[in-house]
BADO-466264 format. One record per residue: residue number from 1; residue in three letters; y, x, z of N, C-alpha, C in turn. Coordinates in Angstrom, 3 decimals. Each point is the difference from the previous one (the first is absolute). Example, Ala and Ser with C-alpha at 12.3 -4.5 7.8 and 13.67 -1.06 7.14 Angstrom:
BEGIN
1:ala:-5.690:13.190:7.800:1.190:-0.890:0.000:1.200:0.900:0.000
2:ser:1.050:-0.350:-0.720:1.190:0.820:0.060:1.090:-0.770:0.730
***
This chain:
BEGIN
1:unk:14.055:-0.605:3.316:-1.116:-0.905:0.266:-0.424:-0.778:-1.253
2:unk:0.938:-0.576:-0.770:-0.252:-0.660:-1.078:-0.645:0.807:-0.977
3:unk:0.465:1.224:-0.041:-0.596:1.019:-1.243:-1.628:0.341:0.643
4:unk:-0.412:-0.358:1.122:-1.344:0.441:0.417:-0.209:-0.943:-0.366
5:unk:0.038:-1.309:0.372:-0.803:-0.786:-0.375:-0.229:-0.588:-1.811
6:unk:1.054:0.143:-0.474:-0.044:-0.083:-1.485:-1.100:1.187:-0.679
7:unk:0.126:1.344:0.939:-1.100:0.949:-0.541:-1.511:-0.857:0.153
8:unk:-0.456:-0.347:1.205:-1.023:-0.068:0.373:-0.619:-1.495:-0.393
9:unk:1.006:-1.002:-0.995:-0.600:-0.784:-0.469:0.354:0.050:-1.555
10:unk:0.379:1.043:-0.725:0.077:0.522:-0.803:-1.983:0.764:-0.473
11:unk:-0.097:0.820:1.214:-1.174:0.492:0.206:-1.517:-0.847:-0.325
12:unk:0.487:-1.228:0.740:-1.418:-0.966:0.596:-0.030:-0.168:-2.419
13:unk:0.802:-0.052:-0.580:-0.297:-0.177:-1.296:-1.350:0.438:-0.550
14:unk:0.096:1.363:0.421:-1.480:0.323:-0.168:-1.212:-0.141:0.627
15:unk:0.034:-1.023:0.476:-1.502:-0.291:0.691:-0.142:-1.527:-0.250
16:unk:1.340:-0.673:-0.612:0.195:-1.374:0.056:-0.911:-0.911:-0.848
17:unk:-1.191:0.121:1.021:-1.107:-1.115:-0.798:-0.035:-1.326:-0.154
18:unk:1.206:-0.851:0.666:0.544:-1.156:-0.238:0.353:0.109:-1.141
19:unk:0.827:0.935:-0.557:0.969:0.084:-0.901:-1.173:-0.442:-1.468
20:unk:-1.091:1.012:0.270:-0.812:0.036:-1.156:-0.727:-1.327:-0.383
21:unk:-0.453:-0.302:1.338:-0.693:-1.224:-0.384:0.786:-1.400:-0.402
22:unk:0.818:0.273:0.735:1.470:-1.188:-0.641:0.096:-0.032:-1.313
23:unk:0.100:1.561:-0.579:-0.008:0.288:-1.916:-0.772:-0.578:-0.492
24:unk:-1.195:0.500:0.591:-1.362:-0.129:-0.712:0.112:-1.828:0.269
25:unk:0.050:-0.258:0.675:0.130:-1.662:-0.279:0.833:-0.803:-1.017
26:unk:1.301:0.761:0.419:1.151:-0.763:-1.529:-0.901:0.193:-1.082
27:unk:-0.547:1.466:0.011:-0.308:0.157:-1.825:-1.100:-0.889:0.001
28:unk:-1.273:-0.025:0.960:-0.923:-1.342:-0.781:0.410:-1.224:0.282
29:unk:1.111:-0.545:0.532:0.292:-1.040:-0.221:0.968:-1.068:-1.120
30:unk:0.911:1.191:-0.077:0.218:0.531:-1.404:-0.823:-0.498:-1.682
31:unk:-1.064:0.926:0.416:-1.047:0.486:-0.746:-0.782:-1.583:-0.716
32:unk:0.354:-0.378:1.599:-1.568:-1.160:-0.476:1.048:-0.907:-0.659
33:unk:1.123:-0.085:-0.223:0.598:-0.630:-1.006:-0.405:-0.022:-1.435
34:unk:-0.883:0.920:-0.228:-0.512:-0.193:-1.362:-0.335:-0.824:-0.762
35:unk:-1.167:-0.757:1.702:-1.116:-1.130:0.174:0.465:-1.268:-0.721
36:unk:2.279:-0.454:-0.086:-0.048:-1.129:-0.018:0.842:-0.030:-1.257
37:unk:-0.192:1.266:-1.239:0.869:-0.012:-1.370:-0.947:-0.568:-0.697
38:unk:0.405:-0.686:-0.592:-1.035:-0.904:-1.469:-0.152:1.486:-0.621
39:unk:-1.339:-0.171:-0.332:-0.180:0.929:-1.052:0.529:0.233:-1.532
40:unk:0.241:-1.341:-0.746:0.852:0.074:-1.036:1.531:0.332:0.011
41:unk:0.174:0.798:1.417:1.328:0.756:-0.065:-0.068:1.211:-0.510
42:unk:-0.926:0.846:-0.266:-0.629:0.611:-0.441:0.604:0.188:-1.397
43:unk:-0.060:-0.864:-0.533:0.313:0.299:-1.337:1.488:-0.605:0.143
44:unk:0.675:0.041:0.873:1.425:-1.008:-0.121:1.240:0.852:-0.495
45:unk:0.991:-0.410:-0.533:1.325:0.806:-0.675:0.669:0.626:1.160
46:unk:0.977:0.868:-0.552:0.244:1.068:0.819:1.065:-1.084:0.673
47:unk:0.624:-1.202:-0.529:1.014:-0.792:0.634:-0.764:-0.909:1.138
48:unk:-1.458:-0.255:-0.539:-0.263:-1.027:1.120:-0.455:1.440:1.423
49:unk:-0.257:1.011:-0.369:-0.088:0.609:1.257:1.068:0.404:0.595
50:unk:1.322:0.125:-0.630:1.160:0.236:0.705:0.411:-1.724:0.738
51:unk:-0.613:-1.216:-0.462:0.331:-0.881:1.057:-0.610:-0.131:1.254
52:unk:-0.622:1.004:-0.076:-1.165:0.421:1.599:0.725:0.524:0.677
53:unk:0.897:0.577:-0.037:0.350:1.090:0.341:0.868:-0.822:1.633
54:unk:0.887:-0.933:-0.197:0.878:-0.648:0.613:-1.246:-0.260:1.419
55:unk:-0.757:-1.029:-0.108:-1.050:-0.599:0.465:-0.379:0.690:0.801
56:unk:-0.371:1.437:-0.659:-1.603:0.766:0.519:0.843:1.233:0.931
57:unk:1.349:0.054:-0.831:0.607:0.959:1.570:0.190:-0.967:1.372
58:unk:-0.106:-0.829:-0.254:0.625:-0.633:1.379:-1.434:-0.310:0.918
59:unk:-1.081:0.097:-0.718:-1.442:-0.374:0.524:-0.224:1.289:0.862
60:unk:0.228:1.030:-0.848:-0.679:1.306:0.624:1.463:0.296:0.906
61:unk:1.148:-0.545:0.021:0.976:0.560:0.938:-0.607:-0.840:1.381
62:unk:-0.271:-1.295:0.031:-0.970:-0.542:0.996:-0.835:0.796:0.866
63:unk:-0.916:0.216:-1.307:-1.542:0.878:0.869:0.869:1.170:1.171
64:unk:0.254:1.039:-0.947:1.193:0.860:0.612:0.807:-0.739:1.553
65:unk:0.483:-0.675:-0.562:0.555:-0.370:1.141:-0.543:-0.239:1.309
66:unk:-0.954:-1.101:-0.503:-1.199:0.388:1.581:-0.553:0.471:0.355
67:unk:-0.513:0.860:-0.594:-0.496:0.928:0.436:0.433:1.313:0.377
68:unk:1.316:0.560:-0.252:1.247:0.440:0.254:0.117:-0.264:1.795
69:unk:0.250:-1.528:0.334:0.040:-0.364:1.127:-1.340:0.087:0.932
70:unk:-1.038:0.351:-0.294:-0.988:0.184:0.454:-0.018:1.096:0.674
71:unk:0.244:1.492:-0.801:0.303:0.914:-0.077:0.953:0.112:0.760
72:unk:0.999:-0.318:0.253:0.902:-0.176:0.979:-0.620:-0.391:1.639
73:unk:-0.128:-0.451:-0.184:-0.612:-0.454:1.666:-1.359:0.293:-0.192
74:unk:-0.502:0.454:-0.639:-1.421:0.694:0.602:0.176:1.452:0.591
75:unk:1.052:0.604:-1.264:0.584:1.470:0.308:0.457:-0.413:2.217
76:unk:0.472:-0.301:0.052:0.736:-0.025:1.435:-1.428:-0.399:1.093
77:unk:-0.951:-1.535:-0.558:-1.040:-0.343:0.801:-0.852:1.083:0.279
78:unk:-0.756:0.745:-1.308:-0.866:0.942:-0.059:0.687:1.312:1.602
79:unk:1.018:0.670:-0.699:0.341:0.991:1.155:0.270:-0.570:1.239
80:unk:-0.135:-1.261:0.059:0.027:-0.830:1.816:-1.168:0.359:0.315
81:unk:-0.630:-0.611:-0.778:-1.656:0.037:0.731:-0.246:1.471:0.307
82:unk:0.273:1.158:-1.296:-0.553:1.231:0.399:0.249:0.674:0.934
83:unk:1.580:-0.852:0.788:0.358:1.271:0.766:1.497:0.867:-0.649
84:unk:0.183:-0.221:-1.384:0.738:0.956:-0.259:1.465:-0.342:0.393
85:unk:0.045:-1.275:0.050:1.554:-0.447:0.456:0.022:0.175:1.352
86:unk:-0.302:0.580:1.021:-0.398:-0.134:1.774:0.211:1.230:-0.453
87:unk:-0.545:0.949:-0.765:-0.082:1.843:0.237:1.740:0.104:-0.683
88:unk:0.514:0.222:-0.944:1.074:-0.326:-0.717:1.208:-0.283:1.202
89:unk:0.155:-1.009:0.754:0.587:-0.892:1.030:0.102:1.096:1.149
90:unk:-1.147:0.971:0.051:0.047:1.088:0.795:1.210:1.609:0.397
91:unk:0.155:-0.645:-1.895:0.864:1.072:-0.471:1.068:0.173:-0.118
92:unk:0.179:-1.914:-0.840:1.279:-0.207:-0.739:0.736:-0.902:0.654
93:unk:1.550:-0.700:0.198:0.251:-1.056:0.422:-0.823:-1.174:-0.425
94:unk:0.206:-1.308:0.295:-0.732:-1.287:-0.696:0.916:-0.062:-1.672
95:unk:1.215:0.017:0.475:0.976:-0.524:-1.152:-0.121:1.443:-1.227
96:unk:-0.212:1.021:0.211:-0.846:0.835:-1.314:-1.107:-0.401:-0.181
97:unk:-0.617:-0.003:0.564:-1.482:-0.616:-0.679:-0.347:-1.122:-0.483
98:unk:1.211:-1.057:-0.518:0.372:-1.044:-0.174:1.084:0.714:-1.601
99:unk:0.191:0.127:0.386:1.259:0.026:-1.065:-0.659:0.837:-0.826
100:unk:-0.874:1.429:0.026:-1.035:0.198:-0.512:-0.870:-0.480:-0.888
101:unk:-0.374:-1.031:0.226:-1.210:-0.770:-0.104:0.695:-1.144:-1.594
102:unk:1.184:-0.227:0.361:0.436:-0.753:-0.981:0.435:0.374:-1.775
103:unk:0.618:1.290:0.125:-0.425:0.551:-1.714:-1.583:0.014:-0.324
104:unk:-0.805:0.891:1.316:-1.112:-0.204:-0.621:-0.789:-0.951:-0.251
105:unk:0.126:-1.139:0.596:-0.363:-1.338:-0.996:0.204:-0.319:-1.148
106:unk:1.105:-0.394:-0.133:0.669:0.578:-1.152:-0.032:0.640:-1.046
107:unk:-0.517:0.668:0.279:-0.741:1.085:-0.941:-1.419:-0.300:-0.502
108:unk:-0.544:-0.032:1.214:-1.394:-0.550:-0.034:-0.159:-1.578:-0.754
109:unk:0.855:-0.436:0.400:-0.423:-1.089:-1.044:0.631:0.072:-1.318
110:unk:1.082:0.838:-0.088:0.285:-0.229:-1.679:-1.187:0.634:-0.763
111:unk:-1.068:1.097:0.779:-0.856:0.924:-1.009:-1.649:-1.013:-0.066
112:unk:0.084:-1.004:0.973:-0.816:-1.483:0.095:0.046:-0.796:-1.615
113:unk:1.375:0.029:-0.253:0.285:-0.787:-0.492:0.101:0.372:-1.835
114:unk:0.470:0.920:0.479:-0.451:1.068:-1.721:-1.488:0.453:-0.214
115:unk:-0.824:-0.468:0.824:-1.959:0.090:-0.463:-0.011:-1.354:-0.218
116:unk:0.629:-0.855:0.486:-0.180:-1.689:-0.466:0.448:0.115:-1.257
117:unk:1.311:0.604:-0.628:0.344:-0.202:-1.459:-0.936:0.985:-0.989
118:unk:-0.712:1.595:0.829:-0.195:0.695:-1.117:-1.563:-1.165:-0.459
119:unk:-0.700:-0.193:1.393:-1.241:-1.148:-0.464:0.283:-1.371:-0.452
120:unk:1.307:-0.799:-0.108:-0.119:-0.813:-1.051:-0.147:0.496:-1.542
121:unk:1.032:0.871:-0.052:0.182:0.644:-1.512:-1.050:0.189:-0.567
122:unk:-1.213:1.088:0.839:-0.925:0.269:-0.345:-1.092:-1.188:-0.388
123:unk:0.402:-1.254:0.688:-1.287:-0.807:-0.372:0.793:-0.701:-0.933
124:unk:0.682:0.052:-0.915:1.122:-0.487:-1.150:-0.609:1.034:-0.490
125:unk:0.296:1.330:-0.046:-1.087:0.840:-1.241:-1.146:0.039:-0.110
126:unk:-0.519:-0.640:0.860:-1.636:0.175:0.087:-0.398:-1.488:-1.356
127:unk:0.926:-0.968:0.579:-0.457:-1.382:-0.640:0.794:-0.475:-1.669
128:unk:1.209:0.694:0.106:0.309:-0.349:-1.350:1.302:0.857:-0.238
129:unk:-0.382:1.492:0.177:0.884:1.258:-0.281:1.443:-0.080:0.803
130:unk:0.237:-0.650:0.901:0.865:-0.072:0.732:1.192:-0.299:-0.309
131:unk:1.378:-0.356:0.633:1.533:-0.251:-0.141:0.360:0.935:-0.153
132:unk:1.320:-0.263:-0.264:1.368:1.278:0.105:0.292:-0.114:1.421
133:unk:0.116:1.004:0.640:0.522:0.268:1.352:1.011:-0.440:0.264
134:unk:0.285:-1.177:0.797:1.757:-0.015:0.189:0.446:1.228:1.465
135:unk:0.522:0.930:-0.466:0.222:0.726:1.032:0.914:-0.367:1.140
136:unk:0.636:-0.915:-0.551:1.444:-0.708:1.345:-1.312:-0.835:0.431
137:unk:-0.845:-0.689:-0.062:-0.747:-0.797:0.953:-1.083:0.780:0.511
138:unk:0.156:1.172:-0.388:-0.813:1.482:0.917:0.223:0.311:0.888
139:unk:1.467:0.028:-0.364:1.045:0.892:1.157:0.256:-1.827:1.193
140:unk:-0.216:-0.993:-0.719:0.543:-1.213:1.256:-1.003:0.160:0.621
141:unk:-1.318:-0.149:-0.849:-1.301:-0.083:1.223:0.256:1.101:0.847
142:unk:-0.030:1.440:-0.494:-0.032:0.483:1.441:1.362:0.122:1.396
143:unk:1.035:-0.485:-0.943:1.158:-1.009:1.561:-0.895:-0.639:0.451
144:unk:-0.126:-0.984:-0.675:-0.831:-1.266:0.898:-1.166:0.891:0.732
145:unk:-0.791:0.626:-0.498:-1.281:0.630:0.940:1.041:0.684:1.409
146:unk:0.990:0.651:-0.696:0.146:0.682:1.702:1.021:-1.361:1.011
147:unk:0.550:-0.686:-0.716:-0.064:-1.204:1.019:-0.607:-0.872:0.736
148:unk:-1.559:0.370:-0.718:-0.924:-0.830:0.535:-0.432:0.789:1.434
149:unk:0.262:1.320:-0.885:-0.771:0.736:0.659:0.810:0.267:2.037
150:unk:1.614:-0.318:-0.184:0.589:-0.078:1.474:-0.255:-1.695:0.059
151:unk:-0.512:-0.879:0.007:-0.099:-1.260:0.019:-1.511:0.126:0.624
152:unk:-0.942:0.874:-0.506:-1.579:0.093:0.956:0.511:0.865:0.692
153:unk:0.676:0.910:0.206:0.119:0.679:1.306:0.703:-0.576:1.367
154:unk:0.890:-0.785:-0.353:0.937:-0.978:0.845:-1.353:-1.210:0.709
155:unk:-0.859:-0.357:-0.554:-0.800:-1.041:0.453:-1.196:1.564:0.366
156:unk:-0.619:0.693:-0.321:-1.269:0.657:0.516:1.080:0.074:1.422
157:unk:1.128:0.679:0.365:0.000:0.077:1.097:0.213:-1.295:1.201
158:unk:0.720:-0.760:-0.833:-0.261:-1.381:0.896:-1.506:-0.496:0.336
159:unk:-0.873:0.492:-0.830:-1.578:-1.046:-0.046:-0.705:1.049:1.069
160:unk:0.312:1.236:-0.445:-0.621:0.794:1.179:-1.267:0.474:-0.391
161:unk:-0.909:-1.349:-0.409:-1.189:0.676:0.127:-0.615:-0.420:-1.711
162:unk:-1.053:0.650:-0.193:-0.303:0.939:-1.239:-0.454:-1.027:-0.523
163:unk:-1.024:-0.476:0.146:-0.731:-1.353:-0.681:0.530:-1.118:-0.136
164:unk:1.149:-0.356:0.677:0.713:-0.799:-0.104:1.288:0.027:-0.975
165:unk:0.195:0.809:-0.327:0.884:0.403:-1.047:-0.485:0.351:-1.634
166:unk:-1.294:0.239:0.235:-0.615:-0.843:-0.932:0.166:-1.077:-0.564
167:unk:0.252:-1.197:0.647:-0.184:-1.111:-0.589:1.751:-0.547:0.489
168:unk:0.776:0.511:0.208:1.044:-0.731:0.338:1.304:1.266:-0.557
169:unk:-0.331:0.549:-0.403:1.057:0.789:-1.212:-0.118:-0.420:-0.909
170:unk:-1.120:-0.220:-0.434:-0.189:-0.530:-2.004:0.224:-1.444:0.250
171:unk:0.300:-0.323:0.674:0.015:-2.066:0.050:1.266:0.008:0.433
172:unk:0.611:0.870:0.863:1.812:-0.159:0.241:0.757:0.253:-1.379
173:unk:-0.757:0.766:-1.025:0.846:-0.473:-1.594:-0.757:-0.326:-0.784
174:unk:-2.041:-0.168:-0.221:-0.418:-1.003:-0.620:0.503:-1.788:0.118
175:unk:0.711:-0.196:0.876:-0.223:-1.426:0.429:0.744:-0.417:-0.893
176:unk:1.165:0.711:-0.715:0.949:-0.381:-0.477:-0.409:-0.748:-1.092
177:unk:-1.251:0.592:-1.026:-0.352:-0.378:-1.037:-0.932:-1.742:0.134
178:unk:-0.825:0.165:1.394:-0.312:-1.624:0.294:1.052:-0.621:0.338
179:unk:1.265:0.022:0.915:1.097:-0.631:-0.119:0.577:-0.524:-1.242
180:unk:-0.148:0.722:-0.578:0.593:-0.157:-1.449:-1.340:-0.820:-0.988
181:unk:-0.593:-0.365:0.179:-0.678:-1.286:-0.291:0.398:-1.029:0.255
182:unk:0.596:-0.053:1.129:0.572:-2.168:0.749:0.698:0.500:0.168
183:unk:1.053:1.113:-0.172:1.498:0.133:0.421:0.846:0.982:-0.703
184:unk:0.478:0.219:-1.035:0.486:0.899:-1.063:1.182:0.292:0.713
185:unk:0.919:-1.179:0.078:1.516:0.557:0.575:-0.438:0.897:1.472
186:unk:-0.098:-0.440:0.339:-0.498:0.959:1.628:-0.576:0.968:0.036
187:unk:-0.980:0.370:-1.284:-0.561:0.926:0.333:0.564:1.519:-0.696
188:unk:0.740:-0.529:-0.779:1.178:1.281:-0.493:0.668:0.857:0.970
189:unk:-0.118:-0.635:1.351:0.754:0.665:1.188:-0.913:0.907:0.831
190:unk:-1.495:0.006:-0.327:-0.763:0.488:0.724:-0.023:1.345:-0.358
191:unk:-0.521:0.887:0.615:0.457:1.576:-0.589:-0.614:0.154:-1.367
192:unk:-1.465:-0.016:0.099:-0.597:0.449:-1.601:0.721:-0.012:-1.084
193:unk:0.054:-1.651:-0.175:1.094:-0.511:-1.114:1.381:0.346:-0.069
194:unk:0.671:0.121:1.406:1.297:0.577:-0.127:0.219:1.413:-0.115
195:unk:-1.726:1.185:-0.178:0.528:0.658:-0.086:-0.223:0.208:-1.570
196:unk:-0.814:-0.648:-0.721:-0.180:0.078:-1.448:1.415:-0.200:-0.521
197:unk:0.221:-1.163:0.575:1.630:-0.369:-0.863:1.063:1.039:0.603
198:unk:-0.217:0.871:0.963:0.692:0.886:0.250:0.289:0.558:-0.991
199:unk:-1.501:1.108:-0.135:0.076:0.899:-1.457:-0.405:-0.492:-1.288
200:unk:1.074:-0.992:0.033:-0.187:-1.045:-1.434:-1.802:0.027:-0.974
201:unk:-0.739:-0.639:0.822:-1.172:-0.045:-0.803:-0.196:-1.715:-0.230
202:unk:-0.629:-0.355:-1.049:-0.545:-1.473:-0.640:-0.770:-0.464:0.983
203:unk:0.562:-1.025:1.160:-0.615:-0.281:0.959:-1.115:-1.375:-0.973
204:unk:1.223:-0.526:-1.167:-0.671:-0.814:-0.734:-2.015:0.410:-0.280
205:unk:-0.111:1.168:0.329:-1.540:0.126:-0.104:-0.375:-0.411:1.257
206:unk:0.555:-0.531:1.041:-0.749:-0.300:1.067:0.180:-1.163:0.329
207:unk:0.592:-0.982:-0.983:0.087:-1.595:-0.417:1.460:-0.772:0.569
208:unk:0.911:1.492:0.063:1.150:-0.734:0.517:0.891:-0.214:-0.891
209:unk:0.530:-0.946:-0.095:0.956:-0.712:-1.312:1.401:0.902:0.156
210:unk:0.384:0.215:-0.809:1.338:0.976:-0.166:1.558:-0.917:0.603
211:unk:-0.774:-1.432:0.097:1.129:-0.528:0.904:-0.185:-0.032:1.509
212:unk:-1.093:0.362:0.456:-0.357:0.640:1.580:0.599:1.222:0.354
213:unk:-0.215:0.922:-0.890:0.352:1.765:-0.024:1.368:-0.142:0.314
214:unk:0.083:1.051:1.569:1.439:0.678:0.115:0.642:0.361:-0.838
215:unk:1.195:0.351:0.270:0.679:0.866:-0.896:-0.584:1.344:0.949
216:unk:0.423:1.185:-1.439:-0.841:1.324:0.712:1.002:0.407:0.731
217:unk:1.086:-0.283:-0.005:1.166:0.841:1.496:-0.548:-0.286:1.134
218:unk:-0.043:-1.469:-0.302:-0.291:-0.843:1.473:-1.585:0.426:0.516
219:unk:-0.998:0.071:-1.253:-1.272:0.340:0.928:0.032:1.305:0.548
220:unk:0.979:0.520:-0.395:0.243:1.860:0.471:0.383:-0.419:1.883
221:unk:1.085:-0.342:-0.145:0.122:-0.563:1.468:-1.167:-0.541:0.914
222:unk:-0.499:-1.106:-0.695:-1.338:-0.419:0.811:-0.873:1.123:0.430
223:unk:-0.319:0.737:-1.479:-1.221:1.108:0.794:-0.028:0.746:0.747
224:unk:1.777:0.648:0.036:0.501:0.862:0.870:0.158:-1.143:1.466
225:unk:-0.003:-0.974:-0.016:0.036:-0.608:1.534:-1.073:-0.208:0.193
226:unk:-1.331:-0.290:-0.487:-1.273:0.017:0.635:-0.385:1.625:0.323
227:unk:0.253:0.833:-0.563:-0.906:1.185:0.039:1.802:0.533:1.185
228:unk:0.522:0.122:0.494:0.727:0.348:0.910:-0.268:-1.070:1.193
229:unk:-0.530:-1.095:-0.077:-0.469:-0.853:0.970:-1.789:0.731:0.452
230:unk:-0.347:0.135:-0.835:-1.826:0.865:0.116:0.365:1.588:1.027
231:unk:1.166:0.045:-0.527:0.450:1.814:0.269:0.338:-0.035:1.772
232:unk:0.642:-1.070:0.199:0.868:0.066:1.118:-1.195:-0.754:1.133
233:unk:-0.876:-1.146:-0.598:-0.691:-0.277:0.357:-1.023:0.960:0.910
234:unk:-0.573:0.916:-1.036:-0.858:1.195:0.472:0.399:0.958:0.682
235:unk:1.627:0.106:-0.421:0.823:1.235:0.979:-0.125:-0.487:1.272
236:unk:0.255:-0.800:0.753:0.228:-0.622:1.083:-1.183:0.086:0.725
237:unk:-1.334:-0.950:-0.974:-1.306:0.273:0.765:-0.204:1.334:0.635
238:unk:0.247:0.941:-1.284:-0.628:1.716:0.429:0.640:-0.077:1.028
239:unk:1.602:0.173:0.155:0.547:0.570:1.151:-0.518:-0.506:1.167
240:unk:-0.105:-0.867:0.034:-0.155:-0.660:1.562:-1.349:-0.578:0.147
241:unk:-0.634:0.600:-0.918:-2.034:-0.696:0.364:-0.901:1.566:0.559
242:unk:-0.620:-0.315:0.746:-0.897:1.416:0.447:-0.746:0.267:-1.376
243:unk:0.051:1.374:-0.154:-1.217:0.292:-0.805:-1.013:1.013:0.652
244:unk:-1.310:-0.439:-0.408:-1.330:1.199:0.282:-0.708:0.177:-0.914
***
């Protein structure tokens, strides 16, 4: 049962127009980062662009990230509405089509989250020949993307419905960053931030003082207890909520 259903959402990959438009969003959002480099970086030393580097991964591990989670619970909302989770349910137990569903988030959002980094880069070469790649904050963003990415799937199935998950996936780990305006210590605990300091990124670009910041063991724990709280959350709904 499990191997059917891992085929058949293995499958939905190729038709996955969430998937695309999720990309296509990281990269211009990404992108429009161009909009806010002084132009006299342009001519800047190869040292002052390697001090970008710290900063500007942790910006675009952000974008990624929410939108990662978007992607996540839209992937699950979208096939509610169509029908495809009711036809599926026909076939498979509930608990495969569930357990299913969770690499491919996962997935889906780490490849979210690598069009958010290839369109920052690109608007860094566009504006003043671009950084050196840090490839370990390549490889964190896309952890963090596929964590985001079971963190929107855990809430699309709690929210249920499509438009509404819209606006209450990107604000269950945007909030963290307005929290973190009137509340620094507290807001290190919220997922976003705990999951940056997870995969050790410079939360310091998002105005948090390095005496706020977890230690990264400890935010490893946190993220893994919110996103197993999102998981179990949504497991529970599916099982025991009607679907049509």
């Amino acid at each position: 049962m499990i191997g059917q259903a891992l085929r058949a959402q293995a499958r939905s990959f190729l038709g996955d127009r969430v998937l695309v438009w999720m990309a296509v969003a990281g990269f211009v959002m990404s992108l429009s980062l161009a909009t806010s480099i002084p132009p006299d970086l342009a001519d800047a030393t190869a040292e002052v662009r390697e001090s970008l580097i710290a900063p500007y991964s942790a910006v675009l591990a952000m974008y990624g990230g929410v939108l990662a989670a978007v992607y996540g619970s839209f992937r699950y909302t979208v096939d509610r509405r169509d029908g495809v989770i009711a036809q599926r349910l026909m076939l498979q137990p509930r608990w495969a089509t569930l357990v299913a569903r969770v690499p491919a988030s996962g997935i889906g959002g780490a490849i979210v989250a690598l069009a958010a980094v290839i369109g920052g880069h690109t608007a860094l070469r566009l504006t003043m020949g671009g950084i050196p790649v840090d490839w370990v904050a390549v490889g964190a963003t896309l952890s963090l993307g596929a964590a985001s990415g079971l963190w929107g799937l855990g809430w699309g199935i709690v929210v249920r419905a499509h438009l509404v998950a819209l606006f209450v996936t990107p604000l269950s780990l945007g909030s963290a960053v307005l929290v973190a305006m009137i509340w620094k210590a507290g807001a290190v605990y919220l997922p976003l931030l705990a999951m940056l300091e997870a995969f050790r990124f410079d939360v310091a670009a998002l105005g948090i003082p390095a005496g706020h910041a977890l230690d990264s063991s400890f935010a490893v724990l946190v993220t893994a207890g919110w996103v197993v709280v999102a998981l179990v959350a949504g497991g529970v709904s599916f099982l025991k909520s009607d679907v049509r």
